[in-house]
C-alpha positions as CSV (number, residue, x, y, z in Angstrom):
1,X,42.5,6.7,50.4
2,X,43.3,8.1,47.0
3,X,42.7,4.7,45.2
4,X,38.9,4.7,47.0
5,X,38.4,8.3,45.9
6,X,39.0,7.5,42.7
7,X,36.8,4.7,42.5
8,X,33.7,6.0,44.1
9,X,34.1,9.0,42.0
10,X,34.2,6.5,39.1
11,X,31.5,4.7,39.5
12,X,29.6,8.1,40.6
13,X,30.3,9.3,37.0
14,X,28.8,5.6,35.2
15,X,25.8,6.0,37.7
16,X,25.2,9.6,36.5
17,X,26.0,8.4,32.8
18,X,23.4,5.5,33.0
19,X,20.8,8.0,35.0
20,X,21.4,10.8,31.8
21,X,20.8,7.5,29.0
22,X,17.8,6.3,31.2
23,X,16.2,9.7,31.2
24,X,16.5,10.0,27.6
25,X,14.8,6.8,26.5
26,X,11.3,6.8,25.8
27,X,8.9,4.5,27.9
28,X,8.5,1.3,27.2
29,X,5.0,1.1,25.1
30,X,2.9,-1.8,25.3
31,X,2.7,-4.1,22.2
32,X,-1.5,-4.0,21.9
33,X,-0.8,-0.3,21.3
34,X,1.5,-1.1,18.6
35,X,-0.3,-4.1,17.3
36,X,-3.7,-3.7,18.5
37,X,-7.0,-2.9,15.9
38,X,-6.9,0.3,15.4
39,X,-9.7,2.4,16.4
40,X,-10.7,3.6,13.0
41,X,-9.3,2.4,9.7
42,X,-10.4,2.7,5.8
43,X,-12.2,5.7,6.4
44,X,-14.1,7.4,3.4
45,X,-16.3,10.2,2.3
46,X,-19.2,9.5,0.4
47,X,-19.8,11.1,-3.4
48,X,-21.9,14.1,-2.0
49,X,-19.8,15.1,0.7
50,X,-22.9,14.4,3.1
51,X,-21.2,11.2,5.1
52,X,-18.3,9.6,6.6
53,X,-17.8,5.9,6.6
54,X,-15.5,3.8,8.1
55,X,-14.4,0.6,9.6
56,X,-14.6,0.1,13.7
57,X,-14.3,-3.4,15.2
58,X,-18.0,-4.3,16.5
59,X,-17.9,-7.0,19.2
60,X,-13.4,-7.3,18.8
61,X,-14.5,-7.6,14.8
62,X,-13.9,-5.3,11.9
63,X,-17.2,-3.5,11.0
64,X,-18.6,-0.7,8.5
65,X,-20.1,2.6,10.5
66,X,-21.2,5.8,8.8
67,X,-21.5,9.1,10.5
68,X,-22.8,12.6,8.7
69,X,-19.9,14.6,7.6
70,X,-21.0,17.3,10.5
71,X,-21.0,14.8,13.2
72,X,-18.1,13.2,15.7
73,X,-17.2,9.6,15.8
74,X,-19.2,8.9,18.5
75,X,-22.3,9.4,16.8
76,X,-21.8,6.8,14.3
77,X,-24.3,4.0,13.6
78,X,-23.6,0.4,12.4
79,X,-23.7,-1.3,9.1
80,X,-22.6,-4.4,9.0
81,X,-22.4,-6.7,12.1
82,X,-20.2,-9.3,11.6
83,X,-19.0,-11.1,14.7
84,X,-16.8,-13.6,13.4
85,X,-14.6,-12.7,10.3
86,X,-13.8,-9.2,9.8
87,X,-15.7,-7.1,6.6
88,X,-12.5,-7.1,4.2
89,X,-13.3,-4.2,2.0
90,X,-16.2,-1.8,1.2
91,X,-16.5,1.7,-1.3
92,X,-19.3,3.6,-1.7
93,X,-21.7,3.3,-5.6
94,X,-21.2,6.2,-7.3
95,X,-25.0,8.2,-6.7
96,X,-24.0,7.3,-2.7
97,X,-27.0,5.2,-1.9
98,X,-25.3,2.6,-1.3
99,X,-22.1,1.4,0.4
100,X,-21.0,-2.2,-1.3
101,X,-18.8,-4.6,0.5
102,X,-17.4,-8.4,-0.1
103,X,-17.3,-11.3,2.0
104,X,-16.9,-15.0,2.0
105,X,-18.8,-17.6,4.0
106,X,-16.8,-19.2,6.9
107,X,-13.4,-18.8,5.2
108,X,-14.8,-20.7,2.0
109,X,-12.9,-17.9,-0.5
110,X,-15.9,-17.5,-2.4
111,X,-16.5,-14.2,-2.1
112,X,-19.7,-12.2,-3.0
113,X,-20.5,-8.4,-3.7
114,X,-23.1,-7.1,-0.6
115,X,-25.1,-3.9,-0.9
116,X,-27.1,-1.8,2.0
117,X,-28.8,1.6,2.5
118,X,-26.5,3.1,5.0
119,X,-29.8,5.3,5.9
120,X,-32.2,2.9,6.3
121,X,-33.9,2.4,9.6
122,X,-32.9,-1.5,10.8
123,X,-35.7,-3.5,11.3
124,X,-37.0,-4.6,14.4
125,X,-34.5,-6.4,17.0
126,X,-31.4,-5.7,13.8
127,X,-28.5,-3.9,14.7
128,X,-27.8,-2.9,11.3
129,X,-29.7,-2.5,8.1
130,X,-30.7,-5.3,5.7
131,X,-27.8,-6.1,3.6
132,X,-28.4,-7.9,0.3
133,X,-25.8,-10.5,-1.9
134,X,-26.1,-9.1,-5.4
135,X,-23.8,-11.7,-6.6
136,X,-25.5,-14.8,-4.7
137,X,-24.2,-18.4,-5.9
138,X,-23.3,-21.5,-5.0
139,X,-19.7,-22.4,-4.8
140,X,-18.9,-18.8,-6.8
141,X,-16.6,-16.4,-6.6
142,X,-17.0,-13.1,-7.6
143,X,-14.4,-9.7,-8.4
144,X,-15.1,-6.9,-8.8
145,X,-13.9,-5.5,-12.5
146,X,-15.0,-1.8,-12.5
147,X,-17.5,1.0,-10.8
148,X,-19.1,2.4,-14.0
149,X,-19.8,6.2,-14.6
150,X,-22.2,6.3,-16.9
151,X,-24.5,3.7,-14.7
152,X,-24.3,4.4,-11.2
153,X,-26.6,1.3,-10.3
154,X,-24.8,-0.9,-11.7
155,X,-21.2,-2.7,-11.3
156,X,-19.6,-5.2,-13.9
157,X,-18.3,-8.2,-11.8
158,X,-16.5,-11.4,-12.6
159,X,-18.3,-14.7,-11.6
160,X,-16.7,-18.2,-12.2
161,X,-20.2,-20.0,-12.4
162,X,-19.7,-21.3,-15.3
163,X,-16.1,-22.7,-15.4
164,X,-14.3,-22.8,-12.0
165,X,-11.2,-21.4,-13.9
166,X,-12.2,-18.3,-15.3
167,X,-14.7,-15.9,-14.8
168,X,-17.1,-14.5,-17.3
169,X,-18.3,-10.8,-17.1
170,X,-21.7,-9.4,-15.9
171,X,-23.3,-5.9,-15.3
172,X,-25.0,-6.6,-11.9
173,X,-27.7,-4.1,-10.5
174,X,-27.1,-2.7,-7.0
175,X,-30.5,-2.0,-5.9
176,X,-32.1,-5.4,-7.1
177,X,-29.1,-7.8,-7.9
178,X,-30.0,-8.4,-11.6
179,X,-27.6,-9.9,-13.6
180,X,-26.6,-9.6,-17.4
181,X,-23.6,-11.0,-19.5
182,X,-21.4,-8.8,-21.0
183,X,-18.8,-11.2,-21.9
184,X,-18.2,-14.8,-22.1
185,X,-14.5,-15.7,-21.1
186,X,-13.5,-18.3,-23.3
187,X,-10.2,-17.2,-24.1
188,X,-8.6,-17.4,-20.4
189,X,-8.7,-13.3,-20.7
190,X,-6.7,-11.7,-17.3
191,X,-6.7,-7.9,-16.1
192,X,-9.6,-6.7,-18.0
193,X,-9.4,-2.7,-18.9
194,X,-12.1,-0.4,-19.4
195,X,-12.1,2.7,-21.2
196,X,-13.5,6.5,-20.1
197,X,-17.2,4.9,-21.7
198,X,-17.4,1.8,-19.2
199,X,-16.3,-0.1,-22.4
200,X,-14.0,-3.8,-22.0
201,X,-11.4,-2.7,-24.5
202,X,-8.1,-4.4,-23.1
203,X,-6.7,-7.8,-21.5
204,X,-3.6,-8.8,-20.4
205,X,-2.3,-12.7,-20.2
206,X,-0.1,-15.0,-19.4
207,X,1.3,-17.1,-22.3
208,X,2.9,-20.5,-21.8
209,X,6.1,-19.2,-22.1
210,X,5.5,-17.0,-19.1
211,X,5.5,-13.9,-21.6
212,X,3.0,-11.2,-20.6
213,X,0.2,-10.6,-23.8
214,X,-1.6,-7.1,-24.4
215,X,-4.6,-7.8,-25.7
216,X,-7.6,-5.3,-28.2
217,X,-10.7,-6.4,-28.0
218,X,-12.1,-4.1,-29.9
219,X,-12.9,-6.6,-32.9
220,X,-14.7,-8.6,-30.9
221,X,-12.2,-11.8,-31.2
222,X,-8.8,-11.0,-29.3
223,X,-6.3,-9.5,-30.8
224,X,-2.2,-9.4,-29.5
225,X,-0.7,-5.6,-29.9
226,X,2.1,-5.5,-27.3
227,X,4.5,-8.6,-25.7
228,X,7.2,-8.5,-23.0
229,X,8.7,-11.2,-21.9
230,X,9.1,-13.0,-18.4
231,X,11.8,-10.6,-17.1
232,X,10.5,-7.4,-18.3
233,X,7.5,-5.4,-17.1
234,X,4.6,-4.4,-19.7
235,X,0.7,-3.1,-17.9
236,X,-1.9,-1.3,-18.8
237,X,-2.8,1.5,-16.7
238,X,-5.7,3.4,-17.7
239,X,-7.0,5.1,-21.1
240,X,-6.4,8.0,-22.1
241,X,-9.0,10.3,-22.3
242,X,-9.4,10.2,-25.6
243,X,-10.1,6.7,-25.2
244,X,-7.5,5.9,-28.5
245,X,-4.6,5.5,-26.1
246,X,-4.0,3.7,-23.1
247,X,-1.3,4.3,-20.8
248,X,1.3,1.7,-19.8
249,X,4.1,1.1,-17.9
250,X,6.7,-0.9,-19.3
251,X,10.8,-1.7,-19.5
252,X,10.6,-3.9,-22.3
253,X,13.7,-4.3,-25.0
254,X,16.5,-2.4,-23.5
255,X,15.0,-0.2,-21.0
256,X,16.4,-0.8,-17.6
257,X,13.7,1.3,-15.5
258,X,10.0,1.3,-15.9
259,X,8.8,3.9,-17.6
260,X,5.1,5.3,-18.5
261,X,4.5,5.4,-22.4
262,X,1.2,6.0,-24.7
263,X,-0.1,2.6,-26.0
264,X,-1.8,3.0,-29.5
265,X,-4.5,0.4,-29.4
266,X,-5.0,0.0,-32.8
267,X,-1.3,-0.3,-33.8
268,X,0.5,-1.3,-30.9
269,X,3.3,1.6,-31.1
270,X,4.0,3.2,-27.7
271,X,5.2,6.8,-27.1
272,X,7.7,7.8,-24.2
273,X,5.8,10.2,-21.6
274,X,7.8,10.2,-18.4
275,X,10.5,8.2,-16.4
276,X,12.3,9.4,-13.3
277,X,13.9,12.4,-14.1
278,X,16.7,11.5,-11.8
279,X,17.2,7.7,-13.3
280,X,17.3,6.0,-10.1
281,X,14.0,3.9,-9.7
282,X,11.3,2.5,-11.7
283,X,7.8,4.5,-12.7
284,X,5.5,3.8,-9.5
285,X,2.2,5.2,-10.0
286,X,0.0,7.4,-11.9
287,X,-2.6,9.8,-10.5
288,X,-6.0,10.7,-12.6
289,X,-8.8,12.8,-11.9
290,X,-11.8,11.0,-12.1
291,X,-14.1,14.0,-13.4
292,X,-11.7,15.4,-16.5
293,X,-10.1,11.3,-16.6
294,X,-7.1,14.2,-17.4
295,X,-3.8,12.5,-15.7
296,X,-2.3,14.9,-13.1
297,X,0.5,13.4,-11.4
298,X,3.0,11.0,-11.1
299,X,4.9,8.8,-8.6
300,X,8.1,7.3,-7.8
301,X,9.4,6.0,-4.9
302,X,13.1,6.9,-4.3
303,X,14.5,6.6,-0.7
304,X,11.4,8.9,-0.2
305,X,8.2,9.0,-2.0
306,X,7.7,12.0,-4.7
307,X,4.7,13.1,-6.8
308,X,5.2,15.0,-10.1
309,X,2.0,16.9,-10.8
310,X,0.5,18.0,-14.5
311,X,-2.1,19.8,-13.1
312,X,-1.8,23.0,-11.4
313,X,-4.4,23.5,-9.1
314,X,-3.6,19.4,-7.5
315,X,0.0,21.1,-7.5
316,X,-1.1,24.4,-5.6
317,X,-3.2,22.5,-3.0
318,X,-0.3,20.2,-2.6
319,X,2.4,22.6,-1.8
320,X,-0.4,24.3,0.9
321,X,-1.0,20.4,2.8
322,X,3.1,20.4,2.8
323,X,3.0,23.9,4.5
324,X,0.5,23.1,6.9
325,X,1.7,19.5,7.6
326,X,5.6,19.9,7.2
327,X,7.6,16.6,7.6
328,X,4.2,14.6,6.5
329,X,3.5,12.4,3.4
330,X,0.5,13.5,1.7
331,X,-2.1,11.0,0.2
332,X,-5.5,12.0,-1.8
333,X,-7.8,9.2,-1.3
334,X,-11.3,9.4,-1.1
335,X,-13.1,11.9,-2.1
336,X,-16.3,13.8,-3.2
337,X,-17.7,12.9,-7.0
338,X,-16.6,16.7,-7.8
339,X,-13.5,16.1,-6.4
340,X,-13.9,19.1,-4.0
341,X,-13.5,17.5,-1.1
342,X,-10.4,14.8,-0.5
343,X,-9.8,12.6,2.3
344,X,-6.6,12.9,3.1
345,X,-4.3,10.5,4.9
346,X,-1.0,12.6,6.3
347,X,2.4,10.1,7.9
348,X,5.9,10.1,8.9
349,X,8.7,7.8,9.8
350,X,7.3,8.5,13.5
351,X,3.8,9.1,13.0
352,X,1.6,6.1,11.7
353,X,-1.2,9.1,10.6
354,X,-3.6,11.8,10.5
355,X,-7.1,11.7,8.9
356,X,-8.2,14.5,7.3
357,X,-11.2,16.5,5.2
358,X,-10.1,18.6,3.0
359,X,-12.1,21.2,1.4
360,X,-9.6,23.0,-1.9
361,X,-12.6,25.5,-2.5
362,X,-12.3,26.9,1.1
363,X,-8.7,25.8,1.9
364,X,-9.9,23.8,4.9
365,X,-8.7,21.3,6.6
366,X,-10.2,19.3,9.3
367,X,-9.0,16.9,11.1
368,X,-11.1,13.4,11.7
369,X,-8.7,11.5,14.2
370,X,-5.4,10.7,14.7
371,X,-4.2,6.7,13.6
372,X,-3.4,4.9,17.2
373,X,-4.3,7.9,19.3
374,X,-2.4,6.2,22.4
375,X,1.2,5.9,20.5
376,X,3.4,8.5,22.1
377,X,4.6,10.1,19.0
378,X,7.4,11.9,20.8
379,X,8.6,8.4,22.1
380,X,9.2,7.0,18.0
381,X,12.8,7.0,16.3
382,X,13.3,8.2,12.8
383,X,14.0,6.1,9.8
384,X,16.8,6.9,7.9
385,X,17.7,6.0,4.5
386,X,21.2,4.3,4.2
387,X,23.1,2.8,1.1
388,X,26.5,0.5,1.5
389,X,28.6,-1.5,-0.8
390,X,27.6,-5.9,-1.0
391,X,30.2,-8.4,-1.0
392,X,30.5,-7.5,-4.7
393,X,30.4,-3.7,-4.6
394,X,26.9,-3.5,-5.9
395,X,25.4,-1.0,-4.1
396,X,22.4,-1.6,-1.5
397,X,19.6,0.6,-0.3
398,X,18.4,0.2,2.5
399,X,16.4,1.8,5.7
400,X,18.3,2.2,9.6
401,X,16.0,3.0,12.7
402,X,17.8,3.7,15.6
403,X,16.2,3.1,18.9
404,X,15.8,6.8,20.4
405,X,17.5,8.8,23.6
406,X,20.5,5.6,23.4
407,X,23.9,6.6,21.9
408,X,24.2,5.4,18.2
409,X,27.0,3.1,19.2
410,X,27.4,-1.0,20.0
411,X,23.9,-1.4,19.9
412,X,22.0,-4.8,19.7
413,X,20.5,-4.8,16.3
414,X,18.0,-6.6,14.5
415,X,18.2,-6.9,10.7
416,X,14.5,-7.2,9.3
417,X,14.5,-8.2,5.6
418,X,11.2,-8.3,3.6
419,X,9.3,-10.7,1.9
420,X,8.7,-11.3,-2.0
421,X,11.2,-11.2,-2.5
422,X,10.2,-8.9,-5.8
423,X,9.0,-6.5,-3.3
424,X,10.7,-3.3,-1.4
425,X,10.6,-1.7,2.1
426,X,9.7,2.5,1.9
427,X,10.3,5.3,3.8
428,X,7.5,5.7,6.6
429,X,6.2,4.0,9.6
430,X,7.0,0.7,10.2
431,X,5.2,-0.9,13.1
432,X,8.0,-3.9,13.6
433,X,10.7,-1.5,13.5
434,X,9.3,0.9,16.1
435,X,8.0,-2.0,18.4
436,X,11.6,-3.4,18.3
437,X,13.5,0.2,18.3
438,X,11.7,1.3,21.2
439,X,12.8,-1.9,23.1
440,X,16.4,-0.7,22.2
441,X,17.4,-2.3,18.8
442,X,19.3,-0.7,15.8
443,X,16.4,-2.1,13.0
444,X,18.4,-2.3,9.7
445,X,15.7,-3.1,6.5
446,X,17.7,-3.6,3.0
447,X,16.4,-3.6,-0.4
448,X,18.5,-6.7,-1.1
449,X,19.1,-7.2,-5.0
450,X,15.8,-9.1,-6.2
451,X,14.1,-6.2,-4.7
452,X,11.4,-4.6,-6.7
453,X,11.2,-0.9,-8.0
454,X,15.1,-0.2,-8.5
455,X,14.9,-1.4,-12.4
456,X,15.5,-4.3,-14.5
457,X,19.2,-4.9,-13.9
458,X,18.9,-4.9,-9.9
459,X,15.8,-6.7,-9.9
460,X,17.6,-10.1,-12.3
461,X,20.9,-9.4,-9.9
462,X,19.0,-11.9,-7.9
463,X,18.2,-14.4,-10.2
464,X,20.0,-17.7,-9.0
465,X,21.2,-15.8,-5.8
466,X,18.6,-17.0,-3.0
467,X,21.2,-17.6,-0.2
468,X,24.5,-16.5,-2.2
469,X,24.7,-12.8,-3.2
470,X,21.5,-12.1,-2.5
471,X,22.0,-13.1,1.3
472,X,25.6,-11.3,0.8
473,X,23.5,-7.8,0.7
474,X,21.8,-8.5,3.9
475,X,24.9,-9.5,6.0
476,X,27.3,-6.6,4.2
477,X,24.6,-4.6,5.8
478,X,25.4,-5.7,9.1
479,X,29.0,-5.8,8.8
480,X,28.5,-1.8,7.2
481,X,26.4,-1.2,10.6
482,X,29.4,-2.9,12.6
483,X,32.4,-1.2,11.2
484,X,30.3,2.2,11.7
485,X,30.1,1.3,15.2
486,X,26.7,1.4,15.7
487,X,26.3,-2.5,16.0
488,X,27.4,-4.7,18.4
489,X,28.8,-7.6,16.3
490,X,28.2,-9.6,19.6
491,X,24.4,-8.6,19.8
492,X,23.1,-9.7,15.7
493,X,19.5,-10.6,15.5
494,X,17.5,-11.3,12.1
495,X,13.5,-11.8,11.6
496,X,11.2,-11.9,8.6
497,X,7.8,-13.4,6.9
498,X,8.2,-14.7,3.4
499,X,11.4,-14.8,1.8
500,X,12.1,-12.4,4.8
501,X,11.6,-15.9,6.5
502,X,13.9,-17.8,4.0
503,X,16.5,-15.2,4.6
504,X,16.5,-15.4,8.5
505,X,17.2,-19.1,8.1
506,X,20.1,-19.0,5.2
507,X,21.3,-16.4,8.2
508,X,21.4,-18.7,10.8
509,X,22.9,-21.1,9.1
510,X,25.4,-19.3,6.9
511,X,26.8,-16.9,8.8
512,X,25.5,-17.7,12.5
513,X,28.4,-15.6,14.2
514,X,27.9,-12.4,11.7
């Protein structure tokens, strides 16, 4: 009788134990809600504060709507009424008339610039107002090199109608689609930079040797002022306002992170202006205002994401988003032409975003709509950085989502490893990993050696290493998860796209029972 006490109280106490774990996991959240289009996406304000634009799918197909800045959602009206292949990009011209947008003909790649009145009335039996190609030609492609300032009707596009390979430059009127060359491309000129005037004044190419060329063109013919070679880093970023210098980020010579320096275009001799003050990872970003062209921030991308700001007031309504949105990445992206008011995108880990207005004159901030409205943000795990030794002690980075409401021990995990691979997982939302950790997994994502944005030395650590060391920093992760006890070295799963792809099949086959 003792013996069947026992057990029955047993198994009474792993009932209750599975009942307490079951009523601490999250629901199970359907994958179109993960996966699905969002409901609003690339939203924008328009240069006079006066409208909101964004993309919505029309008919299961990504569209442009506007709205007035006073109005809900619901109100919106349709631009663009594509029913077939999804309206890629759009941005508004600088006077707001017009909202400009690119697409291709039946998958054909050649793209062209479209403008439209988002105010006009359509006309009768349209949906949408008439839309016009500005860039119109057969078999061409056309990118777009810069919005000017000083002529808000116009935009300076590339267009490969005269040789396939390269495309020469033209000024191209929004309102009638005129066209005039500014510059002939005979000279296989890349990554054209314009100065604070609307002026071509850079170009960056590709040798034969694979070394990356900074060129002036200032003398009309061009002329080479700064070199790096294949494995170092050398890009303009923008000019200074003073239009003499042009910022650039570069780790050429012995430099092992990126840093931002002060390009002298006329003698090619750089001055040092910032790297990360804690010397872990490479320059990532640089912030201007686009009425002073006065830089005012910085960015680099550590295990989190951190902006040093130059300018005070940028600083000042920084600190008060991160008061009133605590745990949130902050983003500026569009915004008014007086930079009053900012659109502003707030995340987390466990929160794919908020939309918001933000007025810094009046301190307001309004919210628009919430990213995936029907994701249960109280049902998302949290993404925590993690670093562990590889199979020769170089040291990993790497991010670990745990599913949430399960015990952080034996768990069936899924390692997830990106593509590029020169490229880099960051702290923040992850759609894969909270699809799979809210079906149960551990998700481990490592910056394996090859990855991008940890300097020079880490980056060439991969070179020659596809499948050796580099593969050794993905499965040193797992064995770091399995001696912590948090995964079941029975229960090892590994998925990717890319060389995320390559390195789930070197998995499999190298080390199938890790």
């Amino acid at each position: 009788m003792k013996r069947i006490t026992i057990f029955f109280a047993t198994i009474t106490l792993i009932s209750a134990s599975i009942m307490t774990i079951s009523a601490q996991m999250p629901r199970l959240i359907d994958r179109e809600i993960f996966f699905g289009n969002p409901e609003y996406s690339n939203t924008q304000i328009s240069p006079d504060g006066k409208w909101v634009s964004f993309m919505k799918p029309y008919k299961d197909t990504r569209n442009i709507w506007v709205k007035r800045a006073s109005e809900s959602f619901d109100k919106a009206r349709l631009i663009t009424a594509e029913t077939k292949r999804p309206i890629g990009g759009y941005f508004w011209s600088r006077d707001g008339k017009y909202i400009l947008f690119v697409k291709d003909n039946g998958g054909d790649e050649n793209f062209n610039v479209y403008s439209v009145k988002p105010m006009d009335t359509p006309a009768n039996g349209d949906a949408v107002p008439a839309a016009r190609n500005i860039t119109e030609g057969e078999k061409v492609r056309a990118t777009i090199q810069s919005v000017p300032k000083s002529d808000p009707d116009s935009i300076y596009v590339g267009l490969n109608d005269r040789d396939p390979a390269w495309h020469d430059i033209y000024r191209v009127s929004i309102s009638t689609g005129k066209k005039t060359l500014i510059m002939e491309n005979k000279n296989r000129l890349q990554g054209l930079i314009f100065d604070n005037t609307d002026k071509i004044r850079l170009s960056v190419r590709s040798a034969k040797n694979g070394d990356t060329e900074i060129l002036s063109l200032d003398g009309g013919e061009p002329k080479k002022i700064y070199t790096c070679n294949v494995f170092e880093t050398c890009q303009p970023v923008r000019f200074h306002k003073n239009n003499q210098l042009v910022y650039m980020q570069t780790n050429k010579g012995d430099r092992d992170l990126i840093q931002l320096v002060l390009l002298d275009v006329k003698t090619g001799s750089e001055t040092f202006v910032e790297q990360d003050p804690n010397k872990r990872v490479d320059f990532g970003g640089a912030i201007f205002s686009d009425v002073s062209d006065e830089l005012v921030g910085t960015v680099y991308t550590d295990d989190k994401t951190k902006i040093l700001w130059k300018d005070k007031k940028f600083a000042s309504d920084y600190k008060w988003l991160k008061k009133k949105l605590p745990g949130k990445e902050i983003n500026f992206s569009s915004s008014t032409a007086d930079e009053n008011i900012f659109k502003i995108d707030a995340t987390s880990d466990n929160d794919p975003g908020e939309v918001y207005l933000f007025d810094r004159k009046k301190k307001k901030l309004m919210l628009q709509y919430k990213i995936r409205k029907n994701l249960p943000r109280n049902a998302l795990s949290r993404m925590k950085p993690i670093r562990y030794k590889s199979s020769d002690g170089l040291e990993i980075p790497a991010y670990l989502t745990l599913p949430k409401g399960v015990p952080a021990k034996n768990l069936p995990t899924i390692v997830f490893p990106h593509g590029g691979p020169w490229g880099r997982d960051n702290w923040g939302y992850d759609t894969f990993a909270q699809f799979l950790a809210n079906r149960g997994y551990a998700v481990l994502q490592p910056n394996f050696r090859a990855s991008t944005g940890y300097g020079k030395k880490f980056l060439d650590a991969g070179n020659n290493q596809w499948g050796d060391l580099m593969q050794d920093d993905i499965t040193w992760g797992v064995k770091h998860l399995v001696k912590e006890g948090i995964a079941d070295p029975k229960r090892i799963g590994i998925m990717g796209g890319s060389y995320g792809g390559y390195a789930t099949l070197a998995g499999v086959t190298f080390t199938p029972d890790t």
